[in-house]
C-alpha positions as CSV (number, residue, x, y, z in Angstrom):
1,X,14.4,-16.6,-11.4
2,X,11.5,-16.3,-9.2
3,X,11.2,-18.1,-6.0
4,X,8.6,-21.5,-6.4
5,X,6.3,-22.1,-3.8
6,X,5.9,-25.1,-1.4
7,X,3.9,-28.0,-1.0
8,X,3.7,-25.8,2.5
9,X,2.7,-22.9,1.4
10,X,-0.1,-25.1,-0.6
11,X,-1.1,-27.2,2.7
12,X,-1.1,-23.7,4.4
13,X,-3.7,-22.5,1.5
14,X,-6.1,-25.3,1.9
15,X,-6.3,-25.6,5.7
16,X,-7.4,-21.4,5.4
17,X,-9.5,-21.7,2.4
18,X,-11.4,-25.4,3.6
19,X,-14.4,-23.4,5.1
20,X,-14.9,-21.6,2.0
21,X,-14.8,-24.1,-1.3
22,X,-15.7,-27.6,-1.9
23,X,-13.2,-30.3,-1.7
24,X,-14.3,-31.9,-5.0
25,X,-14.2,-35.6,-6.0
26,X,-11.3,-37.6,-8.2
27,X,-13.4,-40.1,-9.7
28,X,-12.6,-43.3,-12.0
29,X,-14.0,-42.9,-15.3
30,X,-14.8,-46.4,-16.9
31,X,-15.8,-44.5,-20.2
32,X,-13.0,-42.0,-20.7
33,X,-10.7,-45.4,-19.6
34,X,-12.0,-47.5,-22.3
35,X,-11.4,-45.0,-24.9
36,X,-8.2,-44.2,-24.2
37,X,-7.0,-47.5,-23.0
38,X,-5.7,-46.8,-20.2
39,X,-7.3,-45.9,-16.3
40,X,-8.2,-42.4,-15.7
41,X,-9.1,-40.4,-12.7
42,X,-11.3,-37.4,-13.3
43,X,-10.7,-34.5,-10.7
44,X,-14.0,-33.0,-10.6
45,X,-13.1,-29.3,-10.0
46,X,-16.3,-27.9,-12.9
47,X,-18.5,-29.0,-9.6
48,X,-16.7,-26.1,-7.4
49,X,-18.0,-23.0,-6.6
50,X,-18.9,-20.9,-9.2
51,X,-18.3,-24.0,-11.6
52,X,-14.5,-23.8,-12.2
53,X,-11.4,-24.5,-9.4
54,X,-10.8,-20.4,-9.9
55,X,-12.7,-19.9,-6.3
56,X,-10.1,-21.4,-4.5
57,X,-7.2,-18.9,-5.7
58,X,-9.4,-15.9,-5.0
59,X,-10.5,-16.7,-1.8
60,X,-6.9,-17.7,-0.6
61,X,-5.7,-14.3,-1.9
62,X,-8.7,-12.2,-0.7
63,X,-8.4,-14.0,3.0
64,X,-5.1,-12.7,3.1
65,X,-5.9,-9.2,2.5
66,X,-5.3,-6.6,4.8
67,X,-8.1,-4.4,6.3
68,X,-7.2,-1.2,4.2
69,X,-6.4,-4.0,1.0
70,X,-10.3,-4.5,1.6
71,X,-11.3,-1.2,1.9
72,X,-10.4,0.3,-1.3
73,X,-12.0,-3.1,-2.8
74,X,-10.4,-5.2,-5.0
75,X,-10.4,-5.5,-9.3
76,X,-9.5,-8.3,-11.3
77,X,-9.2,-8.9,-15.1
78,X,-10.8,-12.4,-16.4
79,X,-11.6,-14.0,-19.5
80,X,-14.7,-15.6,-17.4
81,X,-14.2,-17.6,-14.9
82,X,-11.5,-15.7,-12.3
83,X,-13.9,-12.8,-12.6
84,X,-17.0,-14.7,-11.3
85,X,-14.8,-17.1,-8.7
86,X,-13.7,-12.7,-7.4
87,X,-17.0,-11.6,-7.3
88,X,-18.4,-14.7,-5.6
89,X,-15.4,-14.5,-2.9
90,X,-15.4,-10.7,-2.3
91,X,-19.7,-11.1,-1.7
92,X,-19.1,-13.3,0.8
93,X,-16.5,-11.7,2.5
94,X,-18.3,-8.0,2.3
95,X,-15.8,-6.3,-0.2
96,X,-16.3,-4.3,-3.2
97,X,-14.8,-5.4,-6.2
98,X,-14.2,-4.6,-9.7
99,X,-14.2,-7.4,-12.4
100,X,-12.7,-5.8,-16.3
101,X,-13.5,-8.7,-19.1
102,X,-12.8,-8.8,-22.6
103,X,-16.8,-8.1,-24.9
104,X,-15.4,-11.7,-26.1
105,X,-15.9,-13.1,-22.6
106,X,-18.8,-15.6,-22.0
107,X,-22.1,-13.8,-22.0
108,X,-23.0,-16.4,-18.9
109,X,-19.6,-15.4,-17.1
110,X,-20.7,-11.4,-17.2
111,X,-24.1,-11.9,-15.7
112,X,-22.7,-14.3,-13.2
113,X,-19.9,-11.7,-12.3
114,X,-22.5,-8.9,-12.0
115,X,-25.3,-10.8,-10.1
116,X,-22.4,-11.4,-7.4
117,X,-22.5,-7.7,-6.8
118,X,-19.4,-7.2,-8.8
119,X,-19.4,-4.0,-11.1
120,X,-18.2,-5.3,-14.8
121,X,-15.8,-3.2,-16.9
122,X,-16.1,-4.7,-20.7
123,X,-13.1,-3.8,-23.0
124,X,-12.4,-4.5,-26.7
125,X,-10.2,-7.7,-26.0
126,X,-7.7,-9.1,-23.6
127,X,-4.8,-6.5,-24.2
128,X,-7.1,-3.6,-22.9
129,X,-8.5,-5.8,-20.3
130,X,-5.5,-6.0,-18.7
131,X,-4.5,-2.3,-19.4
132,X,-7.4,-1.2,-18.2
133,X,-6.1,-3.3,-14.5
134,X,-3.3,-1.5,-14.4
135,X,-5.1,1.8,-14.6
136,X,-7.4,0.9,-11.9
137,X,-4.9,-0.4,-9.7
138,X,-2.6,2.6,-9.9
139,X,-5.8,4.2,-8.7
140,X,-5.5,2.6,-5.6
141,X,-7.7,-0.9,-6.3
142,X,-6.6,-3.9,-4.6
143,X,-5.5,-6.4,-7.3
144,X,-6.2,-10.1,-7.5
145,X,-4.3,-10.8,-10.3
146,X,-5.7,-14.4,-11.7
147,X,-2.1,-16.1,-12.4
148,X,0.8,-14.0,-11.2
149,X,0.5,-14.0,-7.6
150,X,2.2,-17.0,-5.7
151,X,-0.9,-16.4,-3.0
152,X,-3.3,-17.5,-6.2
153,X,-1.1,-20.6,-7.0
154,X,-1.4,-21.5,-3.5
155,X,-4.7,-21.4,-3.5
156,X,-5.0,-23.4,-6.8
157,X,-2.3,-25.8,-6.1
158,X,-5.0,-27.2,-3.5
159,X,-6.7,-29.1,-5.9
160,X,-3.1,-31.1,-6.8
161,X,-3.0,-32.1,-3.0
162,X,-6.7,-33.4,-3.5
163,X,-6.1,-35.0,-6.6
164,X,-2.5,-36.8,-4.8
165,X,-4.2,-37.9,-1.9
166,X,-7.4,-39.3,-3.8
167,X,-5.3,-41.1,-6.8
168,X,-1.9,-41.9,-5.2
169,X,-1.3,-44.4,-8.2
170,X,-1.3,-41.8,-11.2
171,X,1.6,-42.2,-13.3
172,X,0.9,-38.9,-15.5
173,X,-1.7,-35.7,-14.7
174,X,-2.7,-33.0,-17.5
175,X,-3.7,-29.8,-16.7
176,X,-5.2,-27.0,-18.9
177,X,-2.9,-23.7,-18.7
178,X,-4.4,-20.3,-19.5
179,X,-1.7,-17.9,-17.2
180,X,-0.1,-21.0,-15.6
181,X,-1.2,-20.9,-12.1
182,X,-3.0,-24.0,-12.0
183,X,-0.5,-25.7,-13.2
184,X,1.9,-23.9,-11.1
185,X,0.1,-25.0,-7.9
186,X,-1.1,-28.6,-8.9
187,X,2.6,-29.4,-10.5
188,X,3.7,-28.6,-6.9
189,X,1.8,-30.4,-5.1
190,X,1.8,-33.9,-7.2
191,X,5.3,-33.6,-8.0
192,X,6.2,-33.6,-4.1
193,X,3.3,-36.4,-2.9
194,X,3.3,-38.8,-5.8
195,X,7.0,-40.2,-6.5
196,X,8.0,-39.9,-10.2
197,X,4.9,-38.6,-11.8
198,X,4.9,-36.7,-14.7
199,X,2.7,-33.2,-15.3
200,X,1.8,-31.9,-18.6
201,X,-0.1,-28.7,-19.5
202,X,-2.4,-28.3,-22.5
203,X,-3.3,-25.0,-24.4
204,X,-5.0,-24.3,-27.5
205,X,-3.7,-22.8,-30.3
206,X,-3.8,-18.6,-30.5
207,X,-4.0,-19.4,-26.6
208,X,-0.6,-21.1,-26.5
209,X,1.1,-18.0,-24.2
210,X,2.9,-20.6,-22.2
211,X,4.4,-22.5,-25.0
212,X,5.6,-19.7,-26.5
213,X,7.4,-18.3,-23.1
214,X,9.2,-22.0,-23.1
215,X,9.9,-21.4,-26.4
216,X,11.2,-17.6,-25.9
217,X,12.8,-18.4,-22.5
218,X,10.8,-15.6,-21.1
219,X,7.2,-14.4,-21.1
220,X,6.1,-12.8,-24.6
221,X,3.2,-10.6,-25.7
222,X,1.0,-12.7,-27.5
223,X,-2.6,-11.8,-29.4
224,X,-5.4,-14.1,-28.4
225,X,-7.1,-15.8,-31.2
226,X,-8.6,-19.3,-29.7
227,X,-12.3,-20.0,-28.9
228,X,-11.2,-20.8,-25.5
229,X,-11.1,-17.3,-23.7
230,X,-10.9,-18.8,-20.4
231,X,-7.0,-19.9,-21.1
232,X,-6.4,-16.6,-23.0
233,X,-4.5,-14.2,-21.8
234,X,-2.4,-11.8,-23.6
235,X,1.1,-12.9,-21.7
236,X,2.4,-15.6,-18.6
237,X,4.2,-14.4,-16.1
238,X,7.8,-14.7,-14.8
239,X,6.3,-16.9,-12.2
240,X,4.3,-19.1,-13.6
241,X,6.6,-19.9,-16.6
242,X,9.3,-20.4,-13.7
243,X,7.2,-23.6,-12.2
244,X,6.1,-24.5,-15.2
245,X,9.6,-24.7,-16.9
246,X,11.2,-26.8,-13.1
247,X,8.2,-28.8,-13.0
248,X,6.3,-29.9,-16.1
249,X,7.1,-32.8,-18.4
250,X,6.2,-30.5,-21.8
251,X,3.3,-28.5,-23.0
252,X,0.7,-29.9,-25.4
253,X,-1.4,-27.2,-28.0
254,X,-4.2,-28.5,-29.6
255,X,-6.4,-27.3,-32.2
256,X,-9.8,-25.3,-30.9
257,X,-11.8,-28.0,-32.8
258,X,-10.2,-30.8,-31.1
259,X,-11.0,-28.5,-27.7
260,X,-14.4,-29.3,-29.2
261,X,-14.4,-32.7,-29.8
262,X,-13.0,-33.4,-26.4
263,X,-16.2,-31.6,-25.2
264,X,-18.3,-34.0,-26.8
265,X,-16.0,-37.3,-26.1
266,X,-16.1,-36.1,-21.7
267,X,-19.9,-35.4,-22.2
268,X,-20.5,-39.3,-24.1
269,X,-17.5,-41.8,-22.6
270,X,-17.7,-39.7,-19.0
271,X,-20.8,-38.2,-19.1
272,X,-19.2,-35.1,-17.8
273,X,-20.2,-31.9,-19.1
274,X,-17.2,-29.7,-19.5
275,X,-16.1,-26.2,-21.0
276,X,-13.3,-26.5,-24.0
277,X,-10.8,-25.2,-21.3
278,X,-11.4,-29.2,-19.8
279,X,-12.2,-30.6,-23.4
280,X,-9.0,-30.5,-24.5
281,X,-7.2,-32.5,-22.0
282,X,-8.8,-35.4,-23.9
283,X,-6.7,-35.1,-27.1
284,X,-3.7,-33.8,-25.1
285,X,-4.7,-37.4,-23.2
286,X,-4.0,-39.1,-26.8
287,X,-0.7,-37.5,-27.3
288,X,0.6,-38.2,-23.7
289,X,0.0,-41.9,-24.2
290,X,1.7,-41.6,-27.4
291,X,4.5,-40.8,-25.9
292,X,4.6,-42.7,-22.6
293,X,3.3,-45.9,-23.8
294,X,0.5,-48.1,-22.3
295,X,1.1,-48.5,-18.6
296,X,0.6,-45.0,-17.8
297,X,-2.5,-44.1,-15.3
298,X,-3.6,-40.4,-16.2
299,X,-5.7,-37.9,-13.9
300,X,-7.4,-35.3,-15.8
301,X,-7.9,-31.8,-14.1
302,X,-11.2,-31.0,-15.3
303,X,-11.0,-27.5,-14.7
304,X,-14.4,-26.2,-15.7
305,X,-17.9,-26.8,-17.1
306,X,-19.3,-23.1,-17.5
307,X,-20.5,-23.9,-21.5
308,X,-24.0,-23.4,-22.4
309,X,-25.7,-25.9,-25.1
310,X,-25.7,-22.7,-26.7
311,X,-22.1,-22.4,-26.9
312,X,-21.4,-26.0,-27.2
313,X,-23.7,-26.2,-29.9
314,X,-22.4,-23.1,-31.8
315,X,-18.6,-24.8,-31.8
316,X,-20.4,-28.0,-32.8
317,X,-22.0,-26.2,-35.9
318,X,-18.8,-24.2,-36.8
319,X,-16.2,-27.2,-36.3
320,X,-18.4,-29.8,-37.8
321,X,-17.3,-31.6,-34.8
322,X,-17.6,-35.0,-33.4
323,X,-16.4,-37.0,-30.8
324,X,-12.6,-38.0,-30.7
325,X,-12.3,-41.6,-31.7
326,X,-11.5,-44.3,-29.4
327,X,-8.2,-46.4,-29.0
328,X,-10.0,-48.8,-27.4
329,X,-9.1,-52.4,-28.2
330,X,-11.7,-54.7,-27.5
331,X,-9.4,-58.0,-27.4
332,X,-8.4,-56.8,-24.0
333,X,-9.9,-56.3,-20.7
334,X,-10.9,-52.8,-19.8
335,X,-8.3,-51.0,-17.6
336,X,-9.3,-50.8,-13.9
């Protein structure tokens, strides 16, 4: 089994990376609390750089590159967001880098990449992206893998030590898992600074690569299929799945519409604006509660809010979708 990182190695990350992202609120949400009956702490990470927590990873990783690492510039694959959060990090540090998406990646996330300076390889879909990475990086690219790097998780696992010091009182925290490192890093950091909580990842269904590795007992070639390209990657890795499996209470999947409907139900009861990557921590949030009864005090990792109205609308239109309903019981006070 692969060696887990530290809460260490995660303090290490954020005391390098603090001059280069934004430590981003944890906020009470008084809407999302009242729907689901319970208090909730928001961690705000769709107001980082670049609009998603993916910066901090990438400029933990690129930091730690040597001089001839940054010469022959660096490459990363992406379904949107670790592509942008590279090209934004390697601009400001004055390398060259390489960002290979899937066509199926956001339209927003390719201009953003490229208007960072980053040259964008487009592929067919996710398997070739990450072919395509391998090609490049036998050709002597630096890689800044977005997942299987325990440098990345660091970097990630930054916003867990936020989120710990911030909402010391959380009982349970959902995180959204595309190749696991966020929940690698944030599942080490809360599980070591807040006694007895309990982490839970969420996926979508056809983007469910982690579930089925816990399933399989190993990572397994999947074919993405979900709306949600930003948790889609064809595989986990050893790595991730390793944390993931010591550290995290279970994994939820939940339908793309209900991705969609949790959308709508952040942008009404929080007045957040989130991508579906976020949106469906809010049904996983349902499920959780389900299982853990009513005394539980959730913190939400809201991961991302790169969606256009466009996009959002689009999902709306094909899901017929509305907001999740409440479980809100009016005979009692509103959790605080």
């Amino acid at each position: 089994m692969p060696d887990l990182i530290s809460l260490d190695h995660i303090t290490a990350a954020a005391e390098r990376i603090a001059p280069h992202v934004l430590r981003t609120p944890t906020v009470p949400s008084p809407g999302l609390a009242d729907h689901l009956g319970v208090p909730v702490a928001c961690k705000l990470e769709l107001l980082q750089r670049t609009g998603s927590f993916k910066p901090r990873g990438a400029t933990h990783k690129l930091l730690g590159l040597s001089a001839a690492e940054r010469s022959a510039g660096v490459v990363a694959v992406s379904g949107g967001n670790h592509g942008v959060a590279v090209a934004d990090a390697a601009a400001a540090l004055g390398v060259a880098a390489t960002v290979v998406m899937p066509e199926a990646a956001p339209q927003r996330s390719i201009a953003a990449a490229r208007a960072r300076g980053a040259e964008v390889r487009l592929t067919p879909d996710v398997s070739a992206a990450f072919a395509l990475l391998d090609e490049l990086v036998a050709a002597g690219r630096t890689l800044v893998h977005p997942f299987d790097d325990p440098a990345v998780i660091a970097g990630q696992g930054t916003v867990g030590v936020e989120l710990a010091a911030d909402a010391p009182d959380v009982t349970d925290v959902l995180v959204s898992i595309g190749g696991g490192a966020l929940i690698a890093g944030v599942a080490t950091a809360v599980r070591a600074m807040v006694p007895g909580v309990r982490v839970w990842g969420v996926e979508t269904e056809g983007a469910d690569s982690m579930s089925r590795a816990l399933a399989a007992g190993t990572p397994v070639p999947t074919t993405p299929t979900s709306i949600v390209t930003t948790l889609a990657p064809p595989h986990v890795s050893a790595l991730t799945l390793a944390h993931v499996s010591a550290l995290v209470e279970d994994v939820i999947v939940v339908p793309d519409a209900e991705a969609v409907r949790g959308c709508l139900t952040f942008a009404e009861e929080a007045k957040i604006w989130t991508e579906p990557a976020a949106g469906c921590l809010v049904p996983a949030a349902h499920r959780v509660l389900d299982r853990v009864g009513p005394d539980a005090r959730l913190g939400l990792v809201v991961c991302g809010g790169n969606a256009t109205t466009a996009d959002v609308t689009g999902w709306v239109q094909r899901f017929g979708a509305t907001p999740l309903p409440s479980r809100r019981d009016f005979s009692t006070p509103r959790p605080r």
